[in-house]
C-alpha positions in Angstrom: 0.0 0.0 0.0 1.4 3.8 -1.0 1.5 6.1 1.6 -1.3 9.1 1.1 -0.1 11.9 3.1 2.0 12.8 5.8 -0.2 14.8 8.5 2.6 15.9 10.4 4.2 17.5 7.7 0.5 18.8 6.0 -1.1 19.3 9.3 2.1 20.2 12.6 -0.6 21.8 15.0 -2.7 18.6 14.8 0.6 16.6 15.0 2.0 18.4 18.2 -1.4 18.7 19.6 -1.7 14.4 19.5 2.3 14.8 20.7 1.2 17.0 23.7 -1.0 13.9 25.0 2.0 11.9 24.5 4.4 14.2 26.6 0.9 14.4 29.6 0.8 10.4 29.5 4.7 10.3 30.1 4.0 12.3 33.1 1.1 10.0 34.3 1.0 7.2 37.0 0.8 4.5 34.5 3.4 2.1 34.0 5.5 1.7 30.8 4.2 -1.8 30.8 0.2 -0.9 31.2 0.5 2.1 28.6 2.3 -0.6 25.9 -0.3 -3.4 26.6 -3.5 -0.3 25.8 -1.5 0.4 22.6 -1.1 -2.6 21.7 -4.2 -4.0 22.3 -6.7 -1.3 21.1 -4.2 -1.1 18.1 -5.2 -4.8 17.8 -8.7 -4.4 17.5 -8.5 -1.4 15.4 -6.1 -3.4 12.8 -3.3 -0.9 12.5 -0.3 -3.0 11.8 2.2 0.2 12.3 0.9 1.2 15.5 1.2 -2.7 16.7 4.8 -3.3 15.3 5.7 -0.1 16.8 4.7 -0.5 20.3 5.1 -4.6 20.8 9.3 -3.0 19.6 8.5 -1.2 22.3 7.1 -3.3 25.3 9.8 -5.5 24.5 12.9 -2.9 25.0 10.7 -2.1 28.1 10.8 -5.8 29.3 7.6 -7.1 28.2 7.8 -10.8 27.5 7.2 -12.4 24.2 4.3 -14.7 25.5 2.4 -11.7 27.0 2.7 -10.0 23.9 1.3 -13.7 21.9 -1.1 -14.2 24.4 -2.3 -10.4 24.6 -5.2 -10.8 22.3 -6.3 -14.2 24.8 -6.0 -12.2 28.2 -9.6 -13.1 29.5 -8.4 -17.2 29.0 -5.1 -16.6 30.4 -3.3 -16.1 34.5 -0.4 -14.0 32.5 -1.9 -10.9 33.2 -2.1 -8.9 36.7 -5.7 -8.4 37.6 -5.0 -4.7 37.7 -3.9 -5.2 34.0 -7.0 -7.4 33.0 -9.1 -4.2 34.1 -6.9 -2.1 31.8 -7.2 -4.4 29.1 -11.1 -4.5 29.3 -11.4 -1.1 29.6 -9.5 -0.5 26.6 -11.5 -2.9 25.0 -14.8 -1.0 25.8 -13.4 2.2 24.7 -11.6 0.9 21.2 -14.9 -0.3 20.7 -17.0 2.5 21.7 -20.1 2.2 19.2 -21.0 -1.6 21.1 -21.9 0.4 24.7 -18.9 2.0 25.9 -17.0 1.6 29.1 -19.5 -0.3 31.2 -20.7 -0.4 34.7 -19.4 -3.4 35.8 -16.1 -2.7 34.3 -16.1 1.1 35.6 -16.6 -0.5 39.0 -14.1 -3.0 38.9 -11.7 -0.3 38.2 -12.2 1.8 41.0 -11.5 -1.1 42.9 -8.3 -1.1 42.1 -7.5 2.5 40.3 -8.7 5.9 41.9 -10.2 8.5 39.8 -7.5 10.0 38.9 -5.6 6.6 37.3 -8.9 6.1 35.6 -9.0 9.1 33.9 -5.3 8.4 33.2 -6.1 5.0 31.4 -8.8 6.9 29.7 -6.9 9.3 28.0 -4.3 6.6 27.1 -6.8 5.0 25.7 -8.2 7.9 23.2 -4.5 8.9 22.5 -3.5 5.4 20.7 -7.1 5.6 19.0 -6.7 8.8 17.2 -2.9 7.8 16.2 -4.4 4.5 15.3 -6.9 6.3 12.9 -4.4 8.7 11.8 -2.1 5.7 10.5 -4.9 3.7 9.2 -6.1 6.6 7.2 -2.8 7.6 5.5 -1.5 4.3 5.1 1.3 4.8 7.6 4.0 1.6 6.3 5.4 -0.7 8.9 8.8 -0.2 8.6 
């Protein structure tokens, strides 16, 4: 597939606006490993092969393990996953896919039994950050390199 267009070149405000959440996640509580496993997981469901070659790179220079990474797309049928991390991982799920019925109740409680507001809110914004990039690179045929 050819490239279409490169927004950061065409479009810098919108670029360094989506690089501005970056730099706010960086100074988030979330962990390196639970901000790799929301990009790579609602980059997953969303199908964008450059955002999930970047970031599994990624998790791995981090420390990820390969079999987390394999298995990432399993987590409900696997122990491999921190409770704490299962919650991310579903609420990412229920955000990626927004249009079945959002984050849910059950899953908004679960999290505040582990997260406080503030973490929540945290994951949340992760969450919406890889889904516009994920958009961005599906849309303008972003290669994997």
């Amino acid at each position: 597939m050819e490239n279409r267009m490169n927004i950061q070149q065409i479009q810098p405000a919108a670029y360094k606006a989506l690089i501005g959440l970056e730099n706010y996640l960086a100074g988030t509580n979330l962990n390196k490993t639970q901000k790799e496993l929301i990009k790579i997981r609602a980059s997953q469901i969303n199908g964008c092969a450059f955002c999930i070659d970047m970031h599994t790179k990624d998790a791995i220079k981090y420390g990820e393990s390969n079999q987390r990474i394999f298995l990432l797309n399993a987590w409900r049928e696997t122990d491999v996953f921190t409770k704490e991390e299962k919650i991310i991982l579903a609420i990412t799920e229920e955000i990626t896919l927004i249009h079945q019925h959002g984050l849910s109740d059950e899953t908004y409680a679960k999290a505040k039994e582990f997260f406080s507001e503030e973490l929540i809110a945290q994951i949340i914004v992760a969450i919406v950050t890889i889904n516009a990039w994920n958009r961005i690179a599906i849309s303008t045929r972003l290669p994997v390199l």
